[in-house]
C-alpha positions as CSV (number, residue, x, y, z in Angstrom):
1,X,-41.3,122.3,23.5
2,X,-38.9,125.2,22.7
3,X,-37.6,127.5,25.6
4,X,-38.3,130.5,25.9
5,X,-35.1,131.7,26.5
6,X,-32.7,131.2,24.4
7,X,-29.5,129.2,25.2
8,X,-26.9,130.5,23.6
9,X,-23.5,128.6,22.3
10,X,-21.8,127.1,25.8
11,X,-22.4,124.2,27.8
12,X,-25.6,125.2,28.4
13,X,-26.7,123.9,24.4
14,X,-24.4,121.4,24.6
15,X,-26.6,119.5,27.5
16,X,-29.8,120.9,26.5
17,X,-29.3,119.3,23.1
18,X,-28.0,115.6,24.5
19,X,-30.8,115.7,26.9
20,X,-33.4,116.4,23.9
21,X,-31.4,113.9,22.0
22,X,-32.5,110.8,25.1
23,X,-35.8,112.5,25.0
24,X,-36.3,112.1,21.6
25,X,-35.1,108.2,21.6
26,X,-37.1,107.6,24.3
27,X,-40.4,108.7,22.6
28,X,-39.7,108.5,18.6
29,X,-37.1,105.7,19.0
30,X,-33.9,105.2,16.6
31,X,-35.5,105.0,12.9
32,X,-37.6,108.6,13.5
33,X,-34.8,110.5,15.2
34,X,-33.7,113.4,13.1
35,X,-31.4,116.2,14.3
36,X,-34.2,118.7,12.8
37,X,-36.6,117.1,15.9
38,X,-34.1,117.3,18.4
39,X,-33.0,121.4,17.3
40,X,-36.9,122.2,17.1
41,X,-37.1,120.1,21.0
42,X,-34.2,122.4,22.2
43,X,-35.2,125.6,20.9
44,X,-32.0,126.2,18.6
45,X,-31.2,126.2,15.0
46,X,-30.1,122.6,13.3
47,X,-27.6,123.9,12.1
48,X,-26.3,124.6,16.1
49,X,-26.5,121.5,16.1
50,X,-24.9,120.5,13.3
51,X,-22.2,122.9,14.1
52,X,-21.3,120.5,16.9
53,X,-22.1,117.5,15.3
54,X,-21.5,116.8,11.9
55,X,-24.3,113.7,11.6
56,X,-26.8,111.5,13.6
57,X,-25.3,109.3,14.7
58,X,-22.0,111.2,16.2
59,X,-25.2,113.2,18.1
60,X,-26.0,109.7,19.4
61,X,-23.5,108.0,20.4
62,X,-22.6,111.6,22.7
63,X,-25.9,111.5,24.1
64,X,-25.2,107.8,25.0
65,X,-22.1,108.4,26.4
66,X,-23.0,111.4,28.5
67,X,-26.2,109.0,29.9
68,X,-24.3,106.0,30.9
69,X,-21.5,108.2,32.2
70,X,-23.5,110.3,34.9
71,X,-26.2,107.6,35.8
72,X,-23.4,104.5,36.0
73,X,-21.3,105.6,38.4
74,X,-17.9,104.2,38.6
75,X,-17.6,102.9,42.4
76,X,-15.0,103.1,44.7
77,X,-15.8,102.2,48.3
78,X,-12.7,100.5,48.9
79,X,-14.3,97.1,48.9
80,X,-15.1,94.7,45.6
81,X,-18.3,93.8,47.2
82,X,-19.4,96.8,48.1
83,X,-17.9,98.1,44.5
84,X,-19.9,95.1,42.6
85,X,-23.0,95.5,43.8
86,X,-23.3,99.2,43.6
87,X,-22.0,99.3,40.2
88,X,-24.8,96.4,39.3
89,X,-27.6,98.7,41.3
90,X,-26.3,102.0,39.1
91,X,-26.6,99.9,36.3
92,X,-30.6,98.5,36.9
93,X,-31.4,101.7,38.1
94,X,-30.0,103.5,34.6
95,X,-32.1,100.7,32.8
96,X,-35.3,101.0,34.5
97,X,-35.0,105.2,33.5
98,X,-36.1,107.0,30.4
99,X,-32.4,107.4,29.5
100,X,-31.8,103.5,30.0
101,X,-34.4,102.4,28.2
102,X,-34.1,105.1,25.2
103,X,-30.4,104.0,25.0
104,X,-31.0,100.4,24.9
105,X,-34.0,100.6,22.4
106,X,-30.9,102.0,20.1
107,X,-28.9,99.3,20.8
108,X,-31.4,96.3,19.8
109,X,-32.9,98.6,17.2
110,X,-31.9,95.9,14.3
111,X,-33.8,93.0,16.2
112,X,-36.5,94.9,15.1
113,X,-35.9,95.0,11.3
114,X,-34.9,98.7,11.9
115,X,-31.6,101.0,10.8
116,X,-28.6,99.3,12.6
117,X,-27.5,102.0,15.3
118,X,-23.8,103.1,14.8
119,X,-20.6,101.3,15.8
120,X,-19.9,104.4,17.8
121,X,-23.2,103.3,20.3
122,X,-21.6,99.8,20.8
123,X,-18.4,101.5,21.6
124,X,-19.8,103.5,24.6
125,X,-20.6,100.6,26.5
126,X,-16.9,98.5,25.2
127,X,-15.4,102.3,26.9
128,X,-17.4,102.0,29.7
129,X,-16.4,98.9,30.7
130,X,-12.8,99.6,29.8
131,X,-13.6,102.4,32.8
132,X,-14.5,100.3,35.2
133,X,-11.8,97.8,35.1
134,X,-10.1,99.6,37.9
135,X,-12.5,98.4,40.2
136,X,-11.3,94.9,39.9
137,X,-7.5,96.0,39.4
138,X,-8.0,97.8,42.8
139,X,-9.7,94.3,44.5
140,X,-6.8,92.6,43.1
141,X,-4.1,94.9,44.6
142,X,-5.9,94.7,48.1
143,X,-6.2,91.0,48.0
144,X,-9.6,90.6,47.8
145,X,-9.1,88.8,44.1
146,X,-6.8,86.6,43.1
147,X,-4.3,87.9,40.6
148,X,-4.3,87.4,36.7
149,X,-8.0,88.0,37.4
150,X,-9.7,89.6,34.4
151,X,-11.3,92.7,35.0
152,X,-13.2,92.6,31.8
153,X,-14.8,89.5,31.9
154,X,-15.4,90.0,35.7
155,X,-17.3,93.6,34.5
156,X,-19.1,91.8,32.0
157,X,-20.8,88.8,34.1
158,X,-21.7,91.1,36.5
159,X,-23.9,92.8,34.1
160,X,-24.9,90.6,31.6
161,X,-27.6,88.8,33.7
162,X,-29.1,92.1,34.2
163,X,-29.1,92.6,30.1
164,X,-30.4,89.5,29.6
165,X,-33.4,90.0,31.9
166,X,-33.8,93.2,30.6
167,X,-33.5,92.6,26.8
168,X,-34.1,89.0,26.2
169,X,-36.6,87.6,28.9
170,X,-38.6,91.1,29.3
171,X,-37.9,90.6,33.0
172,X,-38.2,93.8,35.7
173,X,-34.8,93.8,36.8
174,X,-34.5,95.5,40.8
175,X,-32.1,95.9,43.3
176,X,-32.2,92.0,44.0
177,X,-31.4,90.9,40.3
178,X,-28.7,93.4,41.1
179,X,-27.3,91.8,44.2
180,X,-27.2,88.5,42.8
181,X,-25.3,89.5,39.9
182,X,-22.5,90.8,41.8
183,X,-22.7,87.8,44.2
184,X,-22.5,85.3,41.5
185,X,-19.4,87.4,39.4
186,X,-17.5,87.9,42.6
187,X,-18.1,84.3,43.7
188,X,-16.8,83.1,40.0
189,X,-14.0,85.7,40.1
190,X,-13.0,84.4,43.8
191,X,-13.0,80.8,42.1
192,X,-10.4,81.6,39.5
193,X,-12.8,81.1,36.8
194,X,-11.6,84.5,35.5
195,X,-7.9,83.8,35.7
């Protein structure tokens, strides 16, 4: 649906456009999407659009970005546990969500037999975890991890079970799953299996 205002050049198109960008993953998926789609969906000219960016897949991988940024949160409650578990509840919350799901239909796309989504999509998650490893650097300076641990591969076991669930068993994935993850990561971390 077009506004019926328009929205001028500022931030204002900027969002409007990545949030028609998710919306129109979420209900054509990767092969349909077109820029045309999400410009007629926003109400502006593509070539607004394309003023901003200059193909697909660079409109993609922003609107990826932008949706893992605001609805994974990086934690900081002064506490690994407390950091763990709400970064694994931000991250089955964001995958249960229209965003979550639109964003991780782009990423198995090629399971499919579909286009293969951009390198750019893989490297918003690969940045996302590079921005969380402070929340393990920060455990290890208070003590609460042993040192040499590896923040990355600490970041990554506590979501990968969630993945899995989510995009190879077909599981519903919920607070609990959550929980668990960052039990069994922070239990495996505490162990010096990441040292």
């Amino acid at each position: 649906m077009c506004p019926s205002a328009p929205l001028g050049r500022g931030p204002k198109v900027r969002s409007a456009v990545l949030a028609a960008t998710i919306d129109e993953l979420s209900e054509r998926g990767y092969a349909a999407f077109t820029i045309e789609n999400v410009a007629h969906r926003t109400g502006v000219h593509k070539t607004t659009v394309y003023r901003r960016w200059p193909d697909r897949e660079a409109l993609i991988a922003d609107a990826l970005a932008e949706s893992v940024a605001a609805e994974i949160p990086i934690p900081d409650a002064g506490s690994v546990d407390e950091d763990l578990r709400a970064l694994a509840r931000s991250v089955v919350a964001w995958t249960n969500s229209p965003s979550g799901r639109a964003v991780l239909a782009v990423m198995v796309s090629t399971t499919a037999g579909l286009p293969a989504p951009p390198n750019s999509a893989r490297h918003v998650f690969r940045d996302r975890i590079r921005q969380t490893l402070p929340v393990v650097t920060r455990a290890v300076d208070r003590g609460e991890l042993p040192d040499g641990t590896d923040p990355a591969e600490l970041i990554k076991t506590v979501v990968a079970p969630i993945y899995f669930r989510v995009l190879i068993t077909g599981e519903q994935v919920d607070e609990g799953t959550a929980d668990a993850a960052a039990a069994v990561a922070l239990t495996a971390a505490r162990a010096r299996l990441f040292t």
